[in-house]
N, C-alpha and C positions, 0 to 999 in steps of 0.2 A: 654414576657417581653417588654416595652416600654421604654425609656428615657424621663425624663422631661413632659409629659403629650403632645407630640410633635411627628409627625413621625421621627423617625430616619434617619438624613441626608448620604443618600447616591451619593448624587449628588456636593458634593463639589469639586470645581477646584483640582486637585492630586498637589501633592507637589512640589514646587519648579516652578511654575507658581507664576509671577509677575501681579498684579491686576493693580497698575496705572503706571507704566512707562514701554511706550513699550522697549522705550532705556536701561533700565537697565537689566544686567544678575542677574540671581540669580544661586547660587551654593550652596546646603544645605548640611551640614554635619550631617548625625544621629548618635547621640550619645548612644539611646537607645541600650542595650543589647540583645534586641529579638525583633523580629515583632510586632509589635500591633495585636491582635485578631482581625477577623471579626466582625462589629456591625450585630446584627439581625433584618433584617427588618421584626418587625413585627405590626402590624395595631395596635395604640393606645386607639384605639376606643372598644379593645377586653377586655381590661383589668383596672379594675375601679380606677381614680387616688390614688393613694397613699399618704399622709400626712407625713410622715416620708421623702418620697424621692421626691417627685413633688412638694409639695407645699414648702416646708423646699430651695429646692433649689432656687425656684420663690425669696423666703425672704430673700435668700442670692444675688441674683442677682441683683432684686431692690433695695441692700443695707438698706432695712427695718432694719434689724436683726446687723447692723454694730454700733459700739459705739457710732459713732454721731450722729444715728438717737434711734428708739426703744431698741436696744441691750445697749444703756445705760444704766447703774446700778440704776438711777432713772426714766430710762423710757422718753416719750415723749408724750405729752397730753393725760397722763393717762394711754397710751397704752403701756404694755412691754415686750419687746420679748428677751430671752436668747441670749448671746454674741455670734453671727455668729453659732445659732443654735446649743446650746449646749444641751439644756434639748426641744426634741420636743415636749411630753408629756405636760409639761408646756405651751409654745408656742400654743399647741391644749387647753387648756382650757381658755388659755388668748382672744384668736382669738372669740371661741365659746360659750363659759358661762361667760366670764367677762362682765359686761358695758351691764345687762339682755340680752346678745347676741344680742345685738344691730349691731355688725360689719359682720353678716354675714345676707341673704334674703332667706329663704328657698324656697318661694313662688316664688321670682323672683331673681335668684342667682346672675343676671348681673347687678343689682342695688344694691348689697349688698354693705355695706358702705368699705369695705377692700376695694374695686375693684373702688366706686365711688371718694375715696382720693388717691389711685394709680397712677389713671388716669386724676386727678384733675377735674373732676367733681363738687367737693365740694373742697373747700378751706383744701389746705393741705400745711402745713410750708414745708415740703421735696419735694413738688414740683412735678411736673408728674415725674412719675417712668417710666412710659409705656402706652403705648395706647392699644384702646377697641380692637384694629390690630394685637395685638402683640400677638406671645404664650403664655406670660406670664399669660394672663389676660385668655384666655380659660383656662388654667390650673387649675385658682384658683376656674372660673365661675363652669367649670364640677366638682372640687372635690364638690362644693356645692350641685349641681345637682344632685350629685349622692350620698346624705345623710352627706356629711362633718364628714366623717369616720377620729377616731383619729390614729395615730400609730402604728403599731402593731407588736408586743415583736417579734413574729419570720421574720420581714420581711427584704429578704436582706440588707446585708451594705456592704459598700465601700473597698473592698479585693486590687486595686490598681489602679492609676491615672497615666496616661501617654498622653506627649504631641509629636505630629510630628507636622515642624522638634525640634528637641529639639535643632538642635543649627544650625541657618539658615547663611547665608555671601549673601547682594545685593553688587552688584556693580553699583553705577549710581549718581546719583544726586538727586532722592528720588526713592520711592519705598514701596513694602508693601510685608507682608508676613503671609499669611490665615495660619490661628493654627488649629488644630484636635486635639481633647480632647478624650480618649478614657478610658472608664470607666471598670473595672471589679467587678462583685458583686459577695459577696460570695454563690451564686446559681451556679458560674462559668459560667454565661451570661457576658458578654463584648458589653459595646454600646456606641455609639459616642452621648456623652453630651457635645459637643461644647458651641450650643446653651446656655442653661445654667448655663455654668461655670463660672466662676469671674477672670476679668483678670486685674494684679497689674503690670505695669511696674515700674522698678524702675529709671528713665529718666521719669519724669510728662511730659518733653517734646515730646513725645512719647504717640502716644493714641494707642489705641485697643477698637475698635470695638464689640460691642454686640455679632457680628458673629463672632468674635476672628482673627481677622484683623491685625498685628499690620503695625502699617502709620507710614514711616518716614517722617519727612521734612527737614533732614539735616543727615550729616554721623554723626554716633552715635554708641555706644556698649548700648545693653541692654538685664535686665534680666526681664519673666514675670512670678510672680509666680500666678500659678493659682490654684484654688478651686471648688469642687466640691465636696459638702455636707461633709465628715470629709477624705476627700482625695485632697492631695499636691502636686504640682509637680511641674517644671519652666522650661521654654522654654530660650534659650539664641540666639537671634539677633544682625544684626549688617549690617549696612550701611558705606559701604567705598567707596571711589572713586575711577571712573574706567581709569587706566590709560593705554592707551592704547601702546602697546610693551615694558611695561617694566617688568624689569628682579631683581627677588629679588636678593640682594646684600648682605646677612648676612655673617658669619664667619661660619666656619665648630666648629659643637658643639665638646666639649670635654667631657661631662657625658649627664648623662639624665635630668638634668637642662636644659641643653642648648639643649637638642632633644625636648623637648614640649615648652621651650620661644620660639622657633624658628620657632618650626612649627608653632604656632599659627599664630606667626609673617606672616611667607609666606601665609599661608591662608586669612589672613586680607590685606597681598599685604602692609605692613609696614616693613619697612625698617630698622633695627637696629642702634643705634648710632655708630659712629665708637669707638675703644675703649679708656678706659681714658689712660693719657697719665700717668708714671710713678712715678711723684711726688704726681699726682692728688690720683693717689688707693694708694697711702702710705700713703697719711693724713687720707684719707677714710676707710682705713684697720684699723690702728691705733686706730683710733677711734672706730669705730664699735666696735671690737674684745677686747680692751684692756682701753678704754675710755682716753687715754692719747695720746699728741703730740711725735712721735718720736723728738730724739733728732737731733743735728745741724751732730754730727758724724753719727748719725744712718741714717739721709738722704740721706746727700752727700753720702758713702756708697752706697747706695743703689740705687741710679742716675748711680755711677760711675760701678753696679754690671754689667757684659757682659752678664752672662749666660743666656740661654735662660728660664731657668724655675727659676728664684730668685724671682716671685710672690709665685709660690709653695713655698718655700723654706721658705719666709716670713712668709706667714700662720701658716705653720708648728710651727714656731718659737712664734709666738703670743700665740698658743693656749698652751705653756706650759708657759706664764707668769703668777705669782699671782697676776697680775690687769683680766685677764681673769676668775680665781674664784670669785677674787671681784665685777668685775660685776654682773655675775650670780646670785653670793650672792645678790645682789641690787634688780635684778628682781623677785626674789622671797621675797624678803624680803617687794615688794611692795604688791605682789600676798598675802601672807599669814600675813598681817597687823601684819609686828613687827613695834610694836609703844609703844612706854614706858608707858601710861599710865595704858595701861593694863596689861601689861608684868612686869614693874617694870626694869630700869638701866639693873642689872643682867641677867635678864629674855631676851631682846634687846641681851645684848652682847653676850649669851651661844647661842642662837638660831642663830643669824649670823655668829658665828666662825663655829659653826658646819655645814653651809652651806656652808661658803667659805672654809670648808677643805674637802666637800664632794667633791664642781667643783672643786678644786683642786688633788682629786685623781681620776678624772675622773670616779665617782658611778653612776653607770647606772640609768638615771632618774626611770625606773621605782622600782626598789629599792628605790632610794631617796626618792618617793610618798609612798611606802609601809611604809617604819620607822617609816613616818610621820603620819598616817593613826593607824597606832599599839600603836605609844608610849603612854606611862603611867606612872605615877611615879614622881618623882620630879622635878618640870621645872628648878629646877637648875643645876638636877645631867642629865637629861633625855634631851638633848635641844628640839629633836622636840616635844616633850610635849608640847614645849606652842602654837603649833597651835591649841590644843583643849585648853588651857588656854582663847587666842583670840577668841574664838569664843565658844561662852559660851551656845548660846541656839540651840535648835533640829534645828528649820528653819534656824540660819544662815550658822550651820554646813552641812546643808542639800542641801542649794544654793548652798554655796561656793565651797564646795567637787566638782558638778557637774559643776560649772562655771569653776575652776579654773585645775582640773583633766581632764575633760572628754569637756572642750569646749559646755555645756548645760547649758543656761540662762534657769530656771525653773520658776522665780518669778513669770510672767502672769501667770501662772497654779494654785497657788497659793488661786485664788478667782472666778476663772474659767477653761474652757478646754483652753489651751495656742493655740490664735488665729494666729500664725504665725508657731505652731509646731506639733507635732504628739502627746506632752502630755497631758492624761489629769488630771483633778483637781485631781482623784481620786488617780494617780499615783503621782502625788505629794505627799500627805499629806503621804501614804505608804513608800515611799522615806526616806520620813520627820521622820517616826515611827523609820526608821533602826538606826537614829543618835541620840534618846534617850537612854538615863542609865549613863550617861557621867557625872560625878561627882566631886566636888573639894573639898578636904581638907584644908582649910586654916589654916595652920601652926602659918603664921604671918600676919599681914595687917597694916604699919603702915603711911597709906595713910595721905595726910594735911590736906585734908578736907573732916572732917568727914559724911556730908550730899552726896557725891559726889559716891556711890553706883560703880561705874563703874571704881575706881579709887584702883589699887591694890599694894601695895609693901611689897612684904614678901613673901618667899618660897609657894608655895601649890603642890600638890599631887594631879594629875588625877588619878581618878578610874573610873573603868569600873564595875557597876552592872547591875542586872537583867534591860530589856527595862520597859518601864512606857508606858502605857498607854497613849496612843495619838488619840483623836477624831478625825476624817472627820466632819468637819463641814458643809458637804451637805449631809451625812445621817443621823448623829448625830449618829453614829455606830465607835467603835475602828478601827482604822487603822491597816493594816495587815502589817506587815514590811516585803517592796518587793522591791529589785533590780529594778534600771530604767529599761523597758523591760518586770516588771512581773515576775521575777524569784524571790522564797523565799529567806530573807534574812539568814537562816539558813549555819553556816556553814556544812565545812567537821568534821569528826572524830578527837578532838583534839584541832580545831580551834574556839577561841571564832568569836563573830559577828563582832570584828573591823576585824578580821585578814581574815577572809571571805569578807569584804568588799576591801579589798586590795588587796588579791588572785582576785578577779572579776575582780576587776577593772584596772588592768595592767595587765591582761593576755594578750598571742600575739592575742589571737582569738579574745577579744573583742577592736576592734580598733580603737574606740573612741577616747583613750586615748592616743595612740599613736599618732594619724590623729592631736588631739586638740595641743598636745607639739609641732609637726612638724609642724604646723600653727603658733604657738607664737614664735618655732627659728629660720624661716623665717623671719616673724617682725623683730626680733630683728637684726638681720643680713642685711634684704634684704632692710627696710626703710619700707616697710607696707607688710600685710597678705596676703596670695593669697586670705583668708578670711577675709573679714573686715564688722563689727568690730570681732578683733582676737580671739574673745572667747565666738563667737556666729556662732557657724558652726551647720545649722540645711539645711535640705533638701529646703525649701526655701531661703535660702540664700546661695548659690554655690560656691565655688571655681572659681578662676579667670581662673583658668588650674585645671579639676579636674582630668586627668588624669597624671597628675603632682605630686598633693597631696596625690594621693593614690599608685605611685612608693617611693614614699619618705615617703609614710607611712610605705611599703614592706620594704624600705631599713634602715628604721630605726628599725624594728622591726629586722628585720636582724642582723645586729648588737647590739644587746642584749641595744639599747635605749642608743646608744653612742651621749651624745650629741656634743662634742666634734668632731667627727667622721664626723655627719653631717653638722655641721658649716665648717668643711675643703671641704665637695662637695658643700657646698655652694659656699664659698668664692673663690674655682680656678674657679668654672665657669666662662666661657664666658661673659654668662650675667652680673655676680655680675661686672667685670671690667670692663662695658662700661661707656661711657664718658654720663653727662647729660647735656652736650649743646646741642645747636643747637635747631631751631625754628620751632616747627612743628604745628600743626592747625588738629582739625576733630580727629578722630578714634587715629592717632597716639598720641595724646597726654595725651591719658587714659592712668597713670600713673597701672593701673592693669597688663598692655600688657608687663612691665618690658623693656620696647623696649627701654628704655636710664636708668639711673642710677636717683632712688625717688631721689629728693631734699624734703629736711625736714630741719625744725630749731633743731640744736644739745639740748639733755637735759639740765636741769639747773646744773645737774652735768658734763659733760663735757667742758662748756662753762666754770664753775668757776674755775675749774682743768686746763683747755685752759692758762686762766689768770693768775695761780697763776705759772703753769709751764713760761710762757711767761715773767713776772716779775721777777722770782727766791722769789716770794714774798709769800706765803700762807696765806688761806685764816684762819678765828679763828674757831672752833667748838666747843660751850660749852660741855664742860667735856670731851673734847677728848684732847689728847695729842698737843703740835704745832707740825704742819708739817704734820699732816692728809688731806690726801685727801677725796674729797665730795666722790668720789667713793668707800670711806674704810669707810662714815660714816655707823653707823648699825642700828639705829633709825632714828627719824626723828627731832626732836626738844625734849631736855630735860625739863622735865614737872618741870612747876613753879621758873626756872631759867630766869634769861635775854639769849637774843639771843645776840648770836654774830654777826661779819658782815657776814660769811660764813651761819649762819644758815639764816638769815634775803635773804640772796641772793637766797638761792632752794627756799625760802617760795615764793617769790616774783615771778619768772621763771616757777612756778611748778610742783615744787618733793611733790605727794601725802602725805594727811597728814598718811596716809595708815588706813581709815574708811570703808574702801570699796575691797573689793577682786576680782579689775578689773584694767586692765590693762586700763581704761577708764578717771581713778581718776586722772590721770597724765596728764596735759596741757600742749602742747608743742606752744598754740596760742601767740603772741605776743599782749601786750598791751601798752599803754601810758606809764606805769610804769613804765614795761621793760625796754622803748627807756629812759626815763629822768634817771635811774641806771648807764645804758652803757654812758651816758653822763655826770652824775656828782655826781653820787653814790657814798657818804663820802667811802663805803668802798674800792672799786677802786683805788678812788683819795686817800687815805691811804698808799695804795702797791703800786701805782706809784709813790709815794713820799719817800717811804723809804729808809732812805742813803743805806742800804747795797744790795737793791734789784741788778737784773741783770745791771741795768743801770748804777747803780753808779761802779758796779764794770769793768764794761766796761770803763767808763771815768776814773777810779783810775787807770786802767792798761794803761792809754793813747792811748787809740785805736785813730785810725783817722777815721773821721765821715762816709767815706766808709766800713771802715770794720765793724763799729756800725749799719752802712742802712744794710749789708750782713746779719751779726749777728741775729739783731731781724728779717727782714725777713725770713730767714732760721726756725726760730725758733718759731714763729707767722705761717708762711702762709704754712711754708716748699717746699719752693723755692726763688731762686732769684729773686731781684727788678728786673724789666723790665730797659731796658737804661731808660724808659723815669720816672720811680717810683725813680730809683735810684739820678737821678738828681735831680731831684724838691727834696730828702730830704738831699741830698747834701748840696743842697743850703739852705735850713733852715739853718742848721748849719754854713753857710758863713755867714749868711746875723743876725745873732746875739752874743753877747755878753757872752750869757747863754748859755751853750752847752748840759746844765741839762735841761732846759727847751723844747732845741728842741728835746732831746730825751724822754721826756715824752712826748711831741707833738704828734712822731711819733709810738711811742708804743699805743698810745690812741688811734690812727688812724688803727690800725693795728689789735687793742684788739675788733672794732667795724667792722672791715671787715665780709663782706659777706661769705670769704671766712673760717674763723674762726667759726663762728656764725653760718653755716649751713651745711646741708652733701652733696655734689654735687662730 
């Protein structure tokens, strides 16, 4: 056995040697589970190149075979090669018989035209790949040479891909660190295919090297995933600066949150923030956990509390308020697109009462997704019914389930083998088979506009019949309905196919779906994912802490999928209450490391909730009652009604119109918009105007203009003006006529703080 049409490297620098800077240390951490196997050195020259595994990987090296060049779906001057070598078969007849086999020389193999535009020889748009020097180009010259043999059905494949070190630390001011790529086929040979792997870091400021090199030139966190014919794997590096005698300084952890932020932390030689101070995690708690400002008594309170554990204590108390169902209710009601046009008023209101009394009785998520998953019957009488209502065809049932369940973006598989993940096309569309038979009754439909197919109001009825028939559209053959993984979609004795599809799929043993939830309530909690984006957790794209995520998969699973449960070890952690000031530069300021507290701009529902609390004024929601919070809305905009100023304000901020079953659809970016709103938005200036809002009734009860500056501070920022805040809005108040005026002055000032406006 040979790798790559190359002798196998047995001579490379061993691990944890630094290539350009003699100054820097390096200290690698293997995170691999087991030894890498021995490569076999055995003479290349013994055994005749292979087209399937030598030349396939050449194609994947030179990037031939990548979307921007030939693996385009239209190809590139005529020439077209499958997306990062999917169909080699193909690939061999393209190379060989296409263009009267003009692209290869039998006669003289080193002139054959593949190797003379490789090498730019001959004018080639993609530019030299490789010189007449390189292995690459023996590779291809000898498969020639030795008859340009196609593929061949029994010949090894790729059993498992491993990188040393898989997760390196330099200390210095640059530095480099040599990767080993080490291959296993299922012959049970293992051989180091460095050489030609394909290496992606994700820092473009960060190169790697042909020989799998990776250069820093500044302190930096990076991740490289690399490839090797239909085998994945990533290596994680990192460049910090070396300081010499100091002493990490963190807090002693209280769970196992704060045993892996911390350890990291000490490994990377990054220092924690100190922690926030106690007004700061009350606004922060608040929000998070219950989307609303504590009030003016619930602060002070909680300032003036002694005991040493009234953060516990707070927590605790949060998670049994019904703004903490109502949020949840929110998250998933973005995840599972309740949106009235297709649900219908009713359909919006049954589907979210019935989630906000699930988080309310604290139902074990994985229950929650089974109900979901099973229901049939009336979307009126049935509420989770209408997540098959919403999603009405096999393919988006068949994404969504695996996006929003199991953390598996499948679409790129869709029209090919998914070039960043382990599935392929084939496995898709079998997938895709499991989620036909799904049927609707339409009872009533007394939609407005009758051309508008998508637009539904009137009771129906999910049924479940026999699966239908679903092609593979790359054999032109039915689709076998099969579990992500390969396993028949067939149930148990008893069980029809949705109820088997739910038994799979939140079992403890299959921990996808535990791993994906304990990824999305970290987000939601922590400020971002350990995985991001949050519902794209594939082997290429790693955990920030993966030994982090898979205790907190243990412990959730533990606890029969309490989410609840784990939001409380989130939120006493250490980490979640540290402060996020202070000025940090290089490696510490990768918001991944949790080393201070994400700043993030709050949702367009907490902000508007922020304001209406802050005014005593609320905001308007068509067809919802007054006095509704954004946080209790259960749809998103009522269909073919005018908007209110509350609805026009999520639109504007971005609350998902919920078209999409991704946590993605949701904008939290600021624009021009935004800032001209906060600044003179009719609806705003409305509520700040209102005789009976908080202000007026401040000035009716005769407050003096201190206790009015205390007041709305308290109640806005949730702490006292500073001596010097409280002065300057003193003196507004001295220095005019209108007392209304300076206290909408200062309210408006207050409603546009940073401090309001953001989670810090």
């Amino acid at each position: 056995m040979r790798a790559c049409g190359v002798r196998l490297r047995l001579d490379r620098p061993p691990v944890g040697v630094v290539g350009s800077s003699a100054a820097a240390l390096l200290t690698c951490v293997l995170a691999a589970t087991h030894a890498a196997e021995p490569a076999i050195p055995i003479d290349p020259a013994a055994v005749p190149a292979a087209f399937d595994r030598d030349v396939m990987a050449v194609l994947s090296k030179a990037g031939c075979n990548a979307g921007t060049c030939h693996g385009n779906l239209h190809g590139k001057g005529g020439f077209f090669l499958s997306l990062r070598g999917q169909d080699p078969a193909a690939d061999w007849r393209e190379i060989v018989a296409s263009s009267a086999g003009r692209r290869i020389n039998r006669i003289a193999p080193e002139r054959s035209l593949v190797l003379l535009k490789a090498t730019a020889q001959v004018p080639h748009g993609g530019g030299r790949r490789f010189g007449p020097e390189d292995p690459e180009f023996e590779v291809l010259a000898r498969w020639v040479r030795e008859g340009a043999q196609g593929p061949r059905a029994d010949a090894p494949t790729i059993a498992g891909l491993t990188v040393e070190p898989a997760d390196a630390v330099i200390r210095g001011a640059s530095g480099t660190v040599p990767l080993r790529v080490m291959a296993r086929f299922t012959d049970g040979v293992a051989a180091d295919v460095t050489r030609m792997a394909v290496f992606e870091p994700s820092d473009p400021t960060i190169t790697v090297s042909v020989e799998g090199v990776v250069r820093f030139a500044r302190p930096a966190l990076v991740t490289v995933a690399v490839r090797y014919l239909t085998g994945q794997a990533v290596a994680r590096a990192a460049l910090v600066e070396a300081r010499e005698g100091a002493v990490w300084s963190g807090p002693a952890p209280v769970n196992l949150v704060d045993e892996e932020i911390f350890a990291r932390l000490r490994q990377l030689g990054v220092d924690p923030a100190p922690p926030a101070d106690d007004l700061v995690f009350l606004r922060r708690i608040f929000l998070d956990l219950v989307g609303v400002l504590p009030t003016i008594e619930e602060a002070r309170a909680f300032a003036a509390d002694p005991r040493a554990d009234k953060r516990e204590r707070l927590v605790d108390t949060l998670l049994q308020r019904p703004e903490w169902a109502a949020t949840w209710a929110g998250v998933w009601g973005d995840l599972l697109r309740v949106e009235e046009k297709t649900l219908d008023a009713k359909g919006v209101g049954v589907f979210h009462e019935w989630m906000r009394r699930s988080f309310a009785e604290n139902m074990p998520l994985d229950r929650f997704v089974r109900e979901i998953v099973t229901a049939r019957g009336s979307t009126y009488d049935v509420p989770p019914a209408n997540f098959w209502r919403a999603h009405r065809e096999p393919v988006v049932r068949a994404e969504t389930a695996a996006q929003v369940f199991l953390g598996v973006r499948l679409q790129c598989a869709k029209c090919h083998n998914h070039p960043f993940d382990r599935w392929l096309q084939d496995e898709y569309h079998d997938w895709t088979a499991v989620f036909t038979g799904i049927d609707y009754e339409v009872v009533k439909n007394d939609r407005q506009d009758k051309l508008d197919k998508h637009e539904f109001v009137g009771e129906q009825i999910v049924v479940v019949k026999d699966p239908q028939e679903l092609k593979n559209p790359r054999t032109d053959q039915p689709a076998t309905p099969r579990l992500l993984g390969g396993a028949p979609a067939a149930g148990a004795a008893g069980q029809d196919r949705l109820e088997s599809l739910a038994v799979w799929m939140t079992a403890p043993e299959h921990r996808r779906f535990a791993r994906a939830q304990v990824n999305r309530i970290w987000f939601h909690v922590m400020g971002r994912g350990l995985v991001e984006p949050v519902d794209d957790l594939r082997d290429t794209n790693p955990a920030s802490h993966p030994a982090l995520l898979e205790r907190l998969t243990d412990a959730f699973i533990a606890s029969g999928h309490d989410v609840r449960a784990l939001a409380r070890m989130l939120c006493t952690s250490r980490t979640y209450g540290l402060a996020s000031s202070g000025t940090v530069d290089g490696v510490a300021a990768d918001e991944s490391l949790f080393a201070r507290a994400v700043v993030r701009r709050r949702s367009a529902e907490r902000i508007l909730d922020a304001q209406s609390q802050v005014l005593g004024a609320a905001a308007r929601f068509e067809g919802y009652p007054a006095g509704t919070r954004a946080g209790e809305v259960a749809g998103v905009e009522r269909v073919r009604r005018k908007a209110a100023d509350g609805d026009r304000f999520l639109r504007l901020f971005g609350r998902p119109e919920r078209l999409l079953a991704c946590e993605c659809e949701r904008s939290n970016e600021p624009t021009l918009s935004q800032a001209l709103d906060l600044v003179g938005g009719a609806g705003l200036h409305e509520r700040l105007g209102a005789g009976d809002n908080r202000l007026g009734r401040l000035l009716a009860a005769d407050r003096a203009p201190e206790q009015i500056v205390d007041d709305l501070f308290w109640t806005a920022l949730v702490r006292p003006p500073t001596p010097t805040e409280r002065d300057a809005a003193v003196a507004a108040f001295a220095t005019t006529d209108d007392p209304r005026a300076a206290a909408e002055d200062l309210a408006w000032a207050l409603l546009n703080a940073k401090e309001l406006l953001f989670r810090n």
